[in-house]
C-alpha positions, 0 to 999 in steps of 0.5 A: 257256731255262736257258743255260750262263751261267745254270749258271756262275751257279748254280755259283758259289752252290753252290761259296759264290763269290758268298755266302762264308759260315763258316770254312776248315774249314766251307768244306773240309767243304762241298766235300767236297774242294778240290784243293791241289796249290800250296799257297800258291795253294789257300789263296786258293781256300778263304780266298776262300769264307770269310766273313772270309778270313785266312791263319790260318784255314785254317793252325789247321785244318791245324796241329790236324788238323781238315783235312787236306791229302793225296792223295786222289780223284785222284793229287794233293793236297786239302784235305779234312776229317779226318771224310771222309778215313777213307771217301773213301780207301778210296772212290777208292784202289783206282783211284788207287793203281795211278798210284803203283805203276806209278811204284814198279814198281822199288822194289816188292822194297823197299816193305814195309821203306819202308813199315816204316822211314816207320812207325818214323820218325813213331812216333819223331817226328811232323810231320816234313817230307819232306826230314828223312824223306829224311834219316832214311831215307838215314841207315838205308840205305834213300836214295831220290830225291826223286822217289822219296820222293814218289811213296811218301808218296802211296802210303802217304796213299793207303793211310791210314797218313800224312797231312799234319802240322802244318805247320811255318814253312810247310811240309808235313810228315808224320804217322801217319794214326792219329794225326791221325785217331784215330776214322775214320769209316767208311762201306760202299761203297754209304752212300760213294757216295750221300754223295759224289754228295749232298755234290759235286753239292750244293757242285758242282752243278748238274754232271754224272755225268761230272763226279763220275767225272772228279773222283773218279776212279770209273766212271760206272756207280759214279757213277750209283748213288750219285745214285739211292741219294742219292735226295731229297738231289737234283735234277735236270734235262737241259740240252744233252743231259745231265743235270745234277744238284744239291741240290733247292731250286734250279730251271733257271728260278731259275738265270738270277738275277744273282749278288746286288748285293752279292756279289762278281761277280770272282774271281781264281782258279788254273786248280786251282781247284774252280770249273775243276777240279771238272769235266771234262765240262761244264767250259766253261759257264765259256765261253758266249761260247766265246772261251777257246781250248781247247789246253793250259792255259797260264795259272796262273790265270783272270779271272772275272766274273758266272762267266765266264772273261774272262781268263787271269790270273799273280800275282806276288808281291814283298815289298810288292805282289802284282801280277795280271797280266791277259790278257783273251781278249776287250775287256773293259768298264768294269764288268768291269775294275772287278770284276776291280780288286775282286777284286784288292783283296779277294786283296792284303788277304788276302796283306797286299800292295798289289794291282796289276792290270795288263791285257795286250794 
């Protein structure tokens, strides 16, 4: 009988976690989506997926705009690829935009001549970050708080006219949309719904309609159209009263198998992370042994081993060691420390730091 452990398992097959394979953009691609809301931290959580992780990878894509790092599926921040930001946003956006606009109710008299200005401004100079576009606007009497400014940049990504820049020292900046994404790919809303039920439940699955509604911010109807227009790009099976579905190829009974000897059975990752993230409905097959207390997230991160949240997890860098401070929600045996030493070892050389594990009682 297929259990919860068994979909952990599998989903850390289908989310690359136990066969990282390709670069950052062919990772981005795959999952269609990865959140990015921390940005130091969301680089680990595509590098970790990679073949060969390294910080680079995912900074070139960024800097030469073949992914992009915007608000898109929800109100906040992912890294997604150039070619699927075009029809995502104009998917998702009718539901998320209000979350902004509700925000700017009291600028709403001001925001076409803001919208105008920002304009003018990335026309002039691109990849500007957020403090020098506060500037410049402050400069043309049009100030707005930092808040203020926020909210409105993620307005206008919502609305296609700017995304993420090359990032500059590290730092996100801001340029047109049209000019990062000169041929935008566009998709009628049906075609848009069956390539993102195909796309998530392929890189996500096996996951639940009410998983993808969560993740992009659509209503369940919406979302159960797109899986029947999908047609044989999925699969699906019941398991606990639901319907779970996937890319074909798999099966329930094939779900069961260990993650392979020689994939990583460890992972350290953000609480953001696509493998907690990615759902809401059936999000706690991560937790088979229901050990994990179901209150507010308090941790940052999480311990996982063979799929399982074993642990809530801190990082705290210094200038030559990254230390992983490790909370662990039940005792956990010889092997699994060893798998979480690994997975440390496998972070720290990413970060180029020495890696520490400490485990609290």
């Amino acid at each position: 009988m297929t259990t919860d452990h068994d979909l952990a398992r599998w989903r850390l097959r289908s989310q690359r976690l136990a066969a990282p394979e390709g670069d950052a953009e062919h990772i981005v691609r795959t999952l269609l989506a990865v959140q990015a809301e921390n940005a130091s931290q969301s680089a680990w959580a595509v590098a970790t997926r990679t073949a060969a992780p390294e910080a680079s990878d995912l900074a070139g894509a960024l800097a030469d705009g073949r992914v992009l790092r915007l608000h898109v599926l929800r109100p906040t921040w992912h890294y997604v690829h150039a070619d699927d930001a075009p029809w995502l946003l104009a998917l998702t956006a009718p539901r998320v935009l209000p979350v902004f606009e509700s925000q700017l109710r009291h600028l709403e008299a001001r925001l076409p001549a803001l919208t105008r200005t920002i304009e003018e401004l990335l026309a002039e100079a691109s990849d500007r970050t957020r403090a020098e576009i506060a500037a410049a606007l402050a400069e043309r009497g049009e100030a707005l708080t930092g808040h203020e400014l926020m909210l409105l940049l993620g307005r206008l990504e919502m609305l296609a006219l700017v995304c993420s820049g090359a990032p500059r020292d590290g730092e996100h900046t801001y340029a047109l949309f049209d000019d990062r994404v000169p041929a935008p790919r566009r998709l009628e809303r049906d075609e848009a719904l069956a390539e993102l039920a195909a796309r998530y439940f392929a890189a996500h699955g096996p996951a639940t309609v009410g998983d993808l509604a969560y993740w992009a911010t659509l209503t369940v109807t919406d979302v159960r159209r797109g899986a029947a227009a999908a047609g044989d790009r999925l699969a699906s099976f019941e398991h606990d009263g639901r319907t779970f579905w996937h890319a074909p190829g798999e099966t329930p009974e094939d779900a069961s198998a260990e993650v392979p000897a020689a994939a990583p059975r460890g992972h350290l990752l953000q609480v953001l992370d696509e493998m907690y993230r990615g759902y809401q409905d059936s999000r706690w097959v991560l937790d088979a042994e229901g050990i994990v207390p179901r209150g507010r997230e308090s941790a940052i991160g999480m311990a996982l081993v063979d799929g399982q949240l074993v642990a809530a997890m801190k990082r705290t860098t210094a200038a030559k060691a990254v230390t992983f401070s490790v909370s662990p929600y039940r005792e956990l045996a010889a092997p699994e420390r060893e798998s979480i030493d690994d997975a440390a070892t496998r972070y720290g050389r990413f970060l180029g730091l020495e890696a520490r594990v400490r485990i609290d009682s």
